[in-house]
C-alpha positions as CSV (number, residue, x, y, z in Angstrom):
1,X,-4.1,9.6,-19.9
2,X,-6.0,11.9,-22.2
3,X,-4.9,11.9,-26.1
4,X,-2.4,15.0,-27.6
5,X,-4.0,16.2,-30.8
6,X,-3.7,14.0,-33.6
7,X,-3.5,11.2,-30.9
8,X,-5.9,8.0,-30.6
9,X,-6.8,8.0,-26.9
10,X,-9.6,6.3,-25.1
11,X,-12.6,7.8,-27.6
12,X,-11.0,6.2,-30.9
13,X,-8.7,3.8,-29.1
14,X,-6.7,1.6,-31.3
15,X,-7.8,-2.2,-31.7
16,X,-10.7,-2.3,-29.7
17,X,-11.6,-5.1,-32.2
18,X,-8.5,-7.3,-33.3
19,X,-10.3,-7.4,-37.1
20,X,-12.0,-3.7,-37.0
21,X,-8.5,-2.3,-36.0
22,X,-7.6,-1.1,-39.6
23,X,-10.1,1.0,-39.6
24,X,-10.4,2.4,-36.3
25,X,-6.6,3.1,-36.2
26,X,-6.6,4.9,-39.4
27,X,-6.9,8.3,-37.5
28,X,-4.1,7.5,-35.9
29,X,-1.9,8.1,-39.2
30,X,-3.6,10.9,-40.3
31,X,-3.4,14.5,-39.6
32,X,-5.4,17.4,-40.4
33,X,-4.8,20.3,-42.8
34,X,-6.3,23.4,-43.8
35,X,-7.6,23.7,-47.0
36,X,-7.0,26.3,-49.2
37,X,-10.6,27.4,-48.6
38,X,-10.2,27.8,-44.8
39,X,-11.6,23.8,-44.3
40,X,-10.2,21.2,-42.8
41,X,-9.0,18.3,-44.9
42,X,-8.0,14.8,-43.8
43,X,-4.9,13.9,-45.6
44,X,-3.0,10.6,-45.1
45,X,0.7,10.6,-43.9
46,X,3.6,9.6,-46.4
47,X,5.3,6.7,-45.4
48,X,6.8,3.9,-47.2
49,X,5.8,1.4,-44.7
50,X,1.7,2.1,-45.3
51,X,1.2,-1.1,-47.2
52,X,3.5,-3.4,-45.1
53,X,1.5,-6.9,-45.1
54,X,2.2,-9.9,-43.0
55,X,1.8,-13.7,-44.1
56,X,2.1,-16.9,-42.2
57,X,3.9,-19.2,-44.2
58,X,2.6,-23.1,-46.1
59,X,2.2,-25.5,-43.3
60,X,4.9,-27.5,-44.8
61,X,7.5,-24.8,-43.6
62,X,6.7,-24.5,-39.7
63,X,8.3,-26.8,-37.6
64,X,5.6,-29.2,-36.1
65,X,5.2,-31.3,-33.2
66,X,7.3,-29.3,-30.7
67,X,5.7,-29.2,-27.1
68,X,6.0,-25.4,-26.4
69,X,6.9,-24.4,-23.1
70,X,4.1,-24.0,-20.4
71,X,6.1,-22.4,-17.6
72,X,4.2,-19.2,-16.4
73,X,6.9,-16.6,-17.4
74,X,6.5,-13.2,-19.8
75,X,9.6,-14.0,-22.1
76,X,9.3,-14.7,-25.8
77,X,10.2,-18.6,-25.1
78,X,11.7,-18.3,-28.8
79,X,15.2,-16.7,-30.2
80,X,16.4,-16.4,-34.2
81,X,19.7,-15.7,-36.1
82,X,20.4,-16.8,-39.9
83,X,21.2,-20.2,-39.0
84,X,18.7,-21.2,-35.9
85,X,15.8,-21.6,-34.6
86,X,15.9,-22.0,-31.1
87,X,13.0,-23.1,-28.8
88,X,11.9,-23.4,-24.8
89,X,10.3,-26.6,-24.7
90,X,8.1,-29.0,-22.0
91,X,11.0,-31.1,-20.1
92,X,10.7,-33.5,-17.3
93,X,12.9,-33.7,-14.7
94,X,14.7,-30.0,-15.6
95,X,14.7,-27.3,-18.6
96,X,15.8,-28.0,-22.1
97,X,15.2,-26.4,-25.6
98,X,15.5,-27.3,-29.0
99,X,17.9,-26.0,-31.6
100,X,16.7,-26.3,-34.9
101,X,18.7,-25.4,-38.5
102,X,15.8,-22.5,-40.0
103,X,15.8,-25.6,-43.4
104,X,14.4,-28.2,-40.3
105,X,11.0,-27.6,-41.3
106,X,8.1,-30.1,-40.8
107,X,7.0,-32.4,-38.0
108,X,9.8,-32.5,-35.4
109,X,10.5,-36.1,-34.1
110,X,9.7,-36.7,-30.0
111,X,13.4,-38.2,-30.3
112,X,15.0,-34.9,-31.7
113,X,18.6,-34.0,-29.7
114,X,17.4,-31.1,-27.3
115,X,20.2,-28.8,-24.9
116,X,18.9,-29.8,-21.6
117,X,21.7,-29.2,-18.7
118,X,20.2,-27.0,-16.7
119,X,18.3,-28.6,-13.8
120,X,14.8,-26.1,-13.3
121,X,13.0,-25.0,-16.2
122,X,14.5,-22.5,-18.8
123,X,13.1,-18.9,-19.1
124,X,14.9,-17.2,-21.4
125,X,17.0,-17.5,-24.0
126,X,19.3,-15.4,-26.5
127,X,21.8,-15.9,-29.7
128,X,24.9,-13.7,-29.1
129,X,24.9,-11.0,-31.9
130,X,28.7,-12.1,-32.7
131,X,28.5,-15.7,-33.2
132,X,25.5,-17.5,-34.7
133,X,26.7,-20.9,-33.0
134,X,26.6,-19.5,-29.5
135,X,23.2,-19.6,-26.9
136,X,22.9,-18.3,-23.6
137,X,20.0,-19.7,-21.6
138,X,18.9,-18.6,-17.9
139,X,17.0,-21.0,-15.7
140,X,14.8,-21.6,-13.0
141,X,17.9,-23.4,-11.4
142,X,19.6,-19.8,-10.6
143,X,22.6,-20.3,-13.1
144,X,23.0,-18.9,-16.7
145,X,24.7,-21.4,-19.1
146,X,26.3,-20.7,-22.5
147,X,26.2,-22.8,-25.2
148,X,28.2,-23.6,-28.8
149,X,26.0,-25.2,-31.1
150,X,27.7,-27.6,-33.7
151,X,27.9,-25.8,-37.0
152,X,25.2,-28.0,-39.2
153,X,23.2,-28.3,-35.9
154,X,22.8,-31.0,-32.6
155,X,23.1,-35.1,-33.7
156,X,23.3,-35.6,-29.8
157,X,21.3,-34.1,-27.0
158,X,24.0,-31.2,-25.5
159,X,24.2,-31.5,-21.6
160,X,28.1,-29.7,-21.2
161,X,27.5,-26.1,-21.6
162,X,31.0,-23.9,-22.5
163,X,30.3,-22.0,-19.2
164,X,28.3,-21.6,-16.1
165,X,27.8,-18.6,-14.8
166,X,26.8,-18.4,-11.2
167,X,25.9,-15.6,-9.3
168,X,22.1,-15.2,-8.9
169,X,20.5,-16.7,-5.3
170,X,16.9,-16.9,-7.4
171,X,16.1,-17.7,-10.3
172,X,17.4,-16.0,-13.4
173,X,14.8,-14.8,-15.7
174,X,16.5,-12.8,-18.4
175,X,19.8,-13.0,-20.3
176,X,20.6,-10.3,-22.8
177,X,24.0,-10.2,-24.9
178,X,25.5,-6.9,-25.1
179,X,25.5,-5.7,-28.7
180,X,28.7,-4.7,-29.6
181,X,31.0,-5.7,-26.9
182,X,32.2,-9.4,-27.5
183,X,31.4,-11.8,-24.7
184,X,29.7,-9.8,-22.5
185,X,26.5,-11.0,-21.2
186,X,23.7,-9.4,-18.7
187,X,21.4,-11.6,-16.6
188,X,18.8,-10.5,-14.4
189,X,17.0,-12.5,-11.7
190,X,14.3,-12.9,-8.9
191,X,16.7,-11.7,-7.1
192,X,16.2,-8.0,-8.2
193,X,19.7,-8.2,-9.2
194,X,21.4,-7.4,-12.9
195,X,25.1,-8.9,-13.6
196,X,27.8,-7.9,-16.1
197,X,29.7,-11.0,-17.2
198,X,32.3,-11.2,-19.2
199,X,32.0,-14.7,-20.8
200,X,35.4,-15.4,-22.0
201,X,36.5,-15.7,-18.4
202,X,33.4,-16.8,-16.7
203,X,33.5,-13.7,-14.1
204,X,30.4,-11.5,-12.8
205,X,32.3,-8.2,-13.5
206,X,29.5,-5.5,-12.6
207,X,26.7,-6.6,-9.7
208,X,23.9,-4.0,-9.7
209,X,21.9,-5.4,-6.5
210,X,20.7,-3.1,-4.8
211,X,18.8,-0.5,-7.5
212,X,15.6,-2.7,-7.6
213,X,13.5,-2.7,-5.1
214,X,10.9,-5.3,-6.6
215,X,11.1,-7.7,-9.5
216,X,12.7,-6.7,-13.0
217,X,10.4,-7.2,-16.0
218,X,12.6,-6.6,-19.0
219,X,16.2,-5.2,-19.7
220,X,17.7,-3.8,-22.7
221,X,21.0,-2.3,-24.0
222,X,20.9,1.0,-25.8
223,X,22.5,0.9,-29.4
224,X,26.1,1.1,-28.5
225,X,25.9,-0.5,-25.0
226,X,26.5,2.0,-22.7
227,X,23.4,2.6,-21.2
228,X,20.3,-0.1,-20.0
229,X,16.5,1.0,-19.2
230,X,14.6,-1.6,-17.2
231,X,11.3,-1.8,-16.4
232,X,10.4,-3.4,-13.2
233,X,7.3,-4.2,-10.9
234,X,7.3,-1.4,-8.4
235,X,5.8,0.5,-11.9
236,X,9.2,2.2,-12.1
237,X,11.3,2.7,-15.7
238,X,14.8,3.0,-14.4
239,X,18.1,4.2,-17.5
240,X,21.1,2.8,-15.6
241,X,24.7,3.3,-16.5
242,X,25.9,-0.1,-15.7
243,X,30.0,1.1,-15.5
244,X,29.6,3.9,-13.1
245,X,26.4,2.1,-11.2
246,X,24.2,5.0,-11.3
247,X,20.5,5.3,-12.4
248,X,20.9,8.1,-15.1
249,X,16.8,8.8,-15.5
250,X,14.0,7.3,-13.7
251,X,10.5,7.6,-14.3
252,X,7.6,6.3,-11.4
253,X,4.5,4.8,-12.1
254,X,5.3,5.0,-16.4
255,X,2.3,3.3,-16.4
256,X,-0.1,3.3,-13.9
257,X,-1.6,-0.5,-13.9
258,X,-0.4,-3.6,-11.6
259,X,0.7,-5.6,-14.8
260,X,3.9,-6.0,-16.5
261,X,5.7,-3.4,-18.3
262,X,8.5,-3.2,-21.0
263,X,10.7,-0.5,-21.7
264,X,13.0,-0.7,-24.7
265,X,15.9,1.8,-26.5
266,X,15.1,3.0,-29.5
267,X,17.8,4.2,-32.0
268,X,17.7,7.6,-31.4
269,X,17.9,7.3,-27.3
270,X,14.6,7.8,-26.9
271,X,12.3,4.9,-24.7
272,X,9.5,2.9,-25.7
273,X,7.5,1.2,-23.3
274,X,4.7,-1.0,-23.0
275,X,1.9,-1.3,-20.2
276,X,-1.8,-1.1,-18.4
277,X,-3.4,1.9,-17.3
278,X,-4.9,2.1,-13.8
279,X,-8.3,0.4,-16.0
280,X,-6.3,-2.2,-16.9
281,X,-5.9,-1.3,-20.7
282,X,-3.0,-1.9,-22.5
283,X,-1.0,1.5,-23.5
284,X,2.3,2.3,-25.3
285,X,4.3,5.2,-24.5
286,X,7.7,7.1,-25.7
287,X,9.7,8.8,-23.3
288,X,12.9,10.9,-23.3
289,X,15.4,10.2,-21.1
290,X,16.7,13.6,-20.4
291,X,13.3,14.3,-18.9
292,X,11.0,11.8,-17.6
293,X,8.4,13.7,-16.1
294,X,5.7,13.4,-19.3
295,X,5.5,10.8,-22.1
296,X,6.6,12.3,-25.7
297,X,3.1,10.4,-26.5
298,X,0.8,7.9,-24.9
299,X,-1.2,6.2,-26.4
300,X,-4.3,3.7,-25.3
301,X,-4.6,0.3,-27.3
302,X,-7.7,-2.1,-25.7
303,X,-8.6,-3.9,-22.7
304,X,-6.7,-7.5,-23.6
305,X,-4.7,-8.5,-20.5
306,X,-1.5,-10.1,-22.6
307,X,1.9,-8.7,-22.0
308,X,3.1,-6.7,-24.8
309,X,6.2,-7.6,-26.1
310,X,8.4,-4.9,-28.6
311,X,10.3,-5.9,-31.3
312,X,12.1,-2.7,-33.0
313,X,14.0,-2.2,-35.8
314,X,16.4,0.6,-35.5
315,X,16.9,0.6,-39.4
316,X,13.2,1.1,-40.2
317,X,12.2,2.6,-37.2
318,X,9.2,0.3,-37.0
319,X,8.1,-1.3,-33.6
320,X,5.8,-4.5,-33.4
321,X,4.0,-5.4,-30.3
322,X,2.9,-9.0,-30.0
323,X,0.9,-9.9,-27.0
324,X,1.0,-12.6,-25.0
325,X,-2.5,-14.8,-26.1
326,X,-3.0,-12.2,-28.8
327,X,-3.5,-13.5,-32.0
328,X,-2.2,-10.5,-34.1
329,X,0.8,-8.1,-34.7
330,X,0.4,-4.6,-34.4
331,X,2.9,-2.3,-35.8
332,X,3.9,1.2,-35.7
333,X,6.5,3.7,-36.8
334,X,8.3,6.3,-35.1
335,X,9.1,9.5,-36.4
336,X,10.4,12.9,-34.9
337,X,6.6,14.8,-36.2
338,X,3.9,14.7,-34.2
339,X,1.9,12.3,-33.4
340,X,5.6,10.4,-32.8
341,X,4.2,6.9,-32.8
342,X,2.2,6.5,-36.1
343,X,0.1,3.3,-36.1
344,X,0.9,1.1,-39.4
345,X,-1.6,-1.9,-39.7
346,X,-2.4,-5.1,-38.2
347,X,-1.6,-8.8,-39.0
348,X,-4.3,-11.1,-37.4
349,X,-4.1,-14.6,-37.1
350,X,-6.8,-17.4,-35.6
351,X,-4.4,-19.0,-33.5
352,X,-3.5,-17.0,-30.4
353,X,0.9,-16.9,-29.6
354,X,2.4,-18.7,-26.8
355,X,5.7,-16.6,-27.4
356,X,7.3,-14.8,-30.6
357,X,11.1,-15.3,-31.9
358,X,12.7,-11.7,-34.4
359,X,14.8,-12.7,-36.9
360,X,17.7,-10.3,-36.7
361,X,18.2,-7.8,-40.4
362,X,20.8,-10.1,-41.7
363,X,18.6,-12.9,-41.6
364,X,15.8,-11.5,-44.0
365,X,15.3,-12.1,-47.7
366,X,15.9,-8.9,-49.9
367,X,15.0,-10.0,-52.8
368,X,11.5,-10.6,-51.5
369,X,11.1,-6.9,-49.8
370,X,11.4,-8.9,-46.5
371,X,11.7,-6.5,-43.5
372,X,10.9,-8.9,-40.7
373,X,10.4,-12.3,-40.0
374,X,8.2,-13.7,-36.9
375,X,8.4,-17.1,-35.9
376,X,5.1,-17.4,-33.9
377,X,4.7,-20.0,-31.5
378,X,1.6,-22.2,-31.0
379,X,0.8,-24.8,-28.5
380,X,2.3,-27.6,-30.7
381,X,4.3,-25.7,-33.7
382,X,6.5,-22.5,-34.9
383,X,4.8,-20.9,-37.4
384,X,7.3,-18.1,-39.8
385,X,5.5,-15.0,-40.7
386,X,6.9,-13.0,-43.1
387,X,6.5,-9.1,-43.3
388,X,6.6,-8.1,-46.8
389,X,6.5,-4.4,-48.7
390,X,5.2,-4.3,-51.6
391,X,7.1,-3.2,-54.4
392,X,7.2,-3.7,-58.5
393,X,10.9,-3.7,-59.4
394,X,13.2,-6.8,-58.4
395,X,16.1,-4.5,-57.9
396,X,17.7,-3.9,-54.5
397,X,15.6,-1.8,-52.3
398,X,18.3,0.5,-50.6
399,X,15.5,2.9,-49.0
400,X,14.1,-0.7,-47.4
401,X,17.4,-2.0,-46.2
402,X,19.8,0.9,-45.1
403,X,23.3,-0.7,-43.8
404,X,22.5,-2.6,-40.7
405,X,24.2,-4.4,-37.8
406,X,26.6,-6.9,-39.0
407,X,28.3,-9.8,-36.8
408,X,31.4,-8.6,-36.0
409,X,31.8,-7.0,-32.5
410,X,33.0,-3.5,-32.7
411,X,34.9,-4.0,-29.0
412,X,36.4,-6.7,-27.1
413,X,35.0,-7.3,-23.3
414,X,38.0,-5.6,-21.7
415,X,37.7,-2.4,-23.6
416,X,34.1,-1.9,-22.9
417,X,34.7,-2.6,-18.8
418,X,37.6,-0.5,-19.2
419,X,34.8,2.4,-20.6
420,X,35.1,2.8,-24.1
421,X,32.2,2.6,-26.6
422,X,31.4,1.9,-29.9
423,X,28.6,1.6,-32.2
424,X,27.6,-1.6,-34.0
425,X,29.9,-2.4,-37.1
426,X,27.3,-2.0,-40.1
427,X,27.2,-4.4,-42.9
428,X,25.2,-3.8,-46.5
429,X,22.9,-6.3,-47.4
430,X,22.8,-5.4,-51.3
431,X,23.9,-9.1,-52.3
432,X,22.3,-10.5,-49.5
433,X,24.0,-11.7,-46.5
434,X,26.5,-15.7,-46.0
435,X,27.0,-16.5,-42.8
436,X,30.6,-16.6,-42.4
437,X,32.9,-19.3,-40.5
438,X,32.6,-18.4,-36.4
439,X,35.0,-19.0,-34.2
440,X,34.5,-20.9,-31.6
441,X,33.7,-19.8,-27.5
442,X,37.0,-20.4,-25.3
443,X,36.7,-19.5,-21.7
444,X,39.8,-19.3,-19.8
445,X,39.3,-19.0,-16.3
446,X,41.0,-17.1,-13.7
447,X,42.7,-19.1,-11.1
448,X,39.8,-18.1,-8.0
449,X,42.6,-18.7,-5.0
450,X,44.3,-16.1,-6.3
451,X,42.2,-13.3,-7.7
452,X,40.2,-11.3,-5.8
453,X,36.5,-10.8,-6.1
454,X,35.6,-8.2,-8.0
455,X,31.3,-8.4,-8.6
456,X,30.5,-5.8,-6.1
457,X,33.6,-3.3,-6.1
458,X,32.4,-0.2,-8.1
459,X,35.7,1.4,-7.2
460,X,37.9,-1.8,-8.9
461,X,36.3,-1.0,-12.3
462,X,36.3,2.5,-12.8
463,X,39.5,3.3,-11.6
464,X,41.6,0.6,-13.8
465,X,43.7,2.9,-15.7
466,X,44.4,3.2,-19.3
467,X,46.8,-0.3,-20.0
468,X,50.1,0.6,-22.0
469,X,51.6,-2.1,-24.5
470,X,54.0,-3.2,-22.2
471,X,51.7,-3.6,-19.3
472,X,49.4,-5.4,-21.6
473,X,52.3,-7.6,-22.5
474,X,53.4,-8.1,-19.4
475,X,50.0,-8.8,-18.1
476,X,49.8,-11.4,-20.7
477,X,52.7,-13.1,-19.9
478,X,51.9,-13.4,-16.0
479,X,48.3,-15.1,-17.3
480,X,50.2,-17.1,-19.5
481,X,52.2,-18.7,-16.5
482,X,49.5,-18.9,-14.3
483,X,47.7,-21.2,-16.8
484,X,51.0,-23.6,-17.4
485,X,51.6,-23.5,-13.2
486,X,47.8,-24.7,-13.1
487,X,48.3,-27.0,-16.0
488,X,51.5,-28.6,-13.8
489,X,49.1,-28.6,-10.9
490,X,46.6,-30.9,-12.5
491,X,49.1,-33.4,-14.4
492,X,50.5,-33.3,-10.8
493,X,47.2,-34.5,-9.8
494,X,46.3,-36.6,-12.3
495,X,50.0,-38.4,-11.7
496,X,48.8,-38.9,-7.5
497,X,45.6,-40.3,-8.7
498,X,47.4,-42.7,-11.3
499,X,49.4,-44.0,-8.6
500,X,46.5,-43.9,-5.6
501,X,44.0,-45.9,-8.2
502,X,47.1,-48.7,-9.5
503,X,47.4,-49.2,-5.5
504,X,44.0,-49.7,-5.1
505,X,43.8,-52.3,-7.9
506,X,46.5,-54.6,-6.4
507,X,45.3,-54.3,-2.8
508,X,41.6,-55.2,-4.6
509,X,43.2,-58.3,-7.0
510,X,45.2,-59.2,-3.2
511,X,41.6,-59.4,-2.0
512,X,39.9,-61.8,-4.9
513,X,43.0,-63.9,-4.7
């Protein structure tokens, strides 16, 4: 893929040398001008992200000791929110991670509580975006398990998640939370398959099987939830509309390399991907959905085999891609001017990163000029980085922190399977953000005898009508019994066993006499 002008491509490409890169990259910023006198003039483009600088953290605040995950599997092995750290971590005999309060700092003891139900190895994990206290993990074991963390953190190892969702015949390498839709929870697995859940009731509500031909690299939700891009190993970038089932845009051979790919949403609608040319060097690409057929840019980076792995922040418009063994940051910023993707600078490390965990906006320190934090992982520890703009006043900065996506879910899971949208409630972080009280993760669960199955109807979902007040009432009232007739049936139950286990004890004292 050759350069557009005022692109880096494979004569100047960017980070050939993980140290040399600020330099080398610098012509990636910059675009040309005519001088008053008919010359050309380099002149550096405004932004107020130029001087964004990253730095690790005292040793005394990483958390230490913590046997990071070896399983051979491109996910971050790390997920953040204001109150959590939580990490995929070495377990015999099944998977397990640690949940640590962000003030657990230091060395982590071997005997630390850890959430290890799930029987294969975990790989992947994500906070829902609505409740700080609530995990879902997907495993090597084919389920997907949700969790509620205690409020000040684990005292006892937690084996009994809230649900189980089964539905996937291989393993399930991906869960993603929907991000403004209460309890609703995508998975994708081995199985080339991506489920809809709807947590609250434990049910698989949308089933798309039969849309990948070959193994899924990486989903993610647009910014109101009504769209998902994939990127998956037959080269293809796929944006699906999960409701109606139909692949809306598709792109073959994004990138042209056998290794993995990522394809993210941006903002605006636009996608970003990740991946290797048919030389095997690494390459990032924007592309608009309503016409696949050429990148808005591409753009070579260097010939490091590590997956590269977004992390984008709609507010700033700034995308940082931390590869897999890398042991730097690169970030960029998108804008609407040519070249599109403007590189920004460069945090380098010695340490190269096992996985990365993004702390979401409302987690970030404004006083400090904070616009990201990274919580690197090593072979033994999680390091915090911080990412820092420079700035002299201690006043808010409201051109640095615009209102950003708060906790509260702007739908409930019905509405959204019923078709409506809605974009994320926005919060202001002028006085900082306090986690509020969260509620806590209820599932009630249908009664299975006598509901139908509803995973792979496409027809079932779509055609639901709009529900009046009375027929919501009405509807509520018929769940209502069904729950107290299954309530009888298990006292009912529990009565017969009462009985069956007092008979047993006087046949067995009978017996000993």
């Amino acid at each position: 893929a050759s350069a557009l002008p005022g692109q880096l491509g494979r004569s100047g490409s960017c980070c050939t040398e993980e140290h040399g890169c600020s330099a080398a990259c610098q012509g990636f910023a910059a675009s040309a001008q005519p001088h008053a006198l008919g010359t050309m003039r380099r002149v550096v483009r405004q932004s107020k992200f130029r001087h964004v600088f990253g730095q690790a953290v005292k040793n005394d605040q990483c958390y230490d000791d913590i046997r990071v995950s070896r399983v051979t599997w491109d996910s971050s092995f790390c997920a953040v929110n204001p109150r959590f750290v939580a990490i995929i971590i070495e377990a015999s005999g099944g998977g397990a991670f640690l949940v640590l309060p962000l003030h657990k700092t230091g060395r982590i003891d071997k005997s630390y509580p850890t959430v290890c139900g799930h029987t294969g190895p975990v790989l992947d994990i994500d906070w829902c975006p609505h409740n700080d206290q609530v995990i879902a993990s997907g495993s090597e074991d084919c389920t997907v398990m949700v969790w509620q963390i205690p409020e000040n953190g684990l005292t006892l190892s937690l084996t009994e998640p809230v649900v189980i969702l089964e539905g996937h015949s291989k393993r399930v390498g991906i869960v993603a939370w929907h991000p403004t839709a209460r309890n609703v929870l995508l998975s994708a697995g081995c199985d080339n398959a991506i489920i809809i859940w709807n947590v609250g009731t434990g049910e698989a509500l949308i089933n798309l099987d039969d849309m990948h031909s070959d193994m899924i690299y990486n989903v993610s939700w647009n910014r109101n939830g009504s769209l998902i891009c994939t990127a998956s190993k037959d080269k293809k970038v796929r944006v699906i509309d999960p409701r109606k089932q139909e692949i809306v845009a598709e792109k073959e051979k994004a990138h042209e390399g056998a290794r993995p790919m990522r394809a993210i949403f941006l903002a605006d609608g636009n996608v970003f991907t990740t991946g290797f040319s048919r030389m095997s060097e690494r390459q990032l690409a924007l592309w608009n959905p309503k016409n696949m057929e050429e990148p808005i840019a591409l753009h070579e980076m260097d010939t490091s085999n590590g997956v590269l792995l977004p992390f984008y922040d709609p507010d700033t418009s700034i995308i940082y891609l931390c590869g897999k063994g890398d042991s730097s940051i690169r970030y960029f910023e998108i804008t609407d001017e040519s070249p599109y993707v403007h590189y920004l600078n460069t945090f380098s490390s010695k340490e190269p990163q096992r996985g990365m965990g993004y702390m979401p906006k409302r987690g970030l320190d404004v006083n400090k000029c904070e616009i990201a934090r990274f919580f690197k992982l090593h072979e033994r520890k999680c390091e915090p980085i911080i990412m820092t703009v420079p700035r002299k006043s201690d006043l808010f900065q409201d051109d640095l922190y615009p209102d950003t996506a708060g906790p509260e879910a702007a739908l409930e899971a019905e509405e959204w399977f019923e078709g409506k949208n809605a974009d994320p409630l926005l919060i202001s972080l002028k006085d900082g953000y306090i986690p509020g009280k969260n509620r806590d993760l209820k599932v009630v669960k249908k009664n299975i005898l006598d509901s139908k199955p509803t995973a792979n109807k496409k027809c079932d979902l779509i055609s639901i009508p709009k529900k009046t007040a009375d027929a919501a009432s009405g509807q509520n009232e018929a769940k209502l019994d069904e729950i107290l007739k299954e309530i009888k049936s298990i006292k009912d139950t529990i009565c017969n066993q009462d009985e069956r286990i007092s008979k047993l004890e006087q046949q067995m004292a009978k017996i000993a006499a």
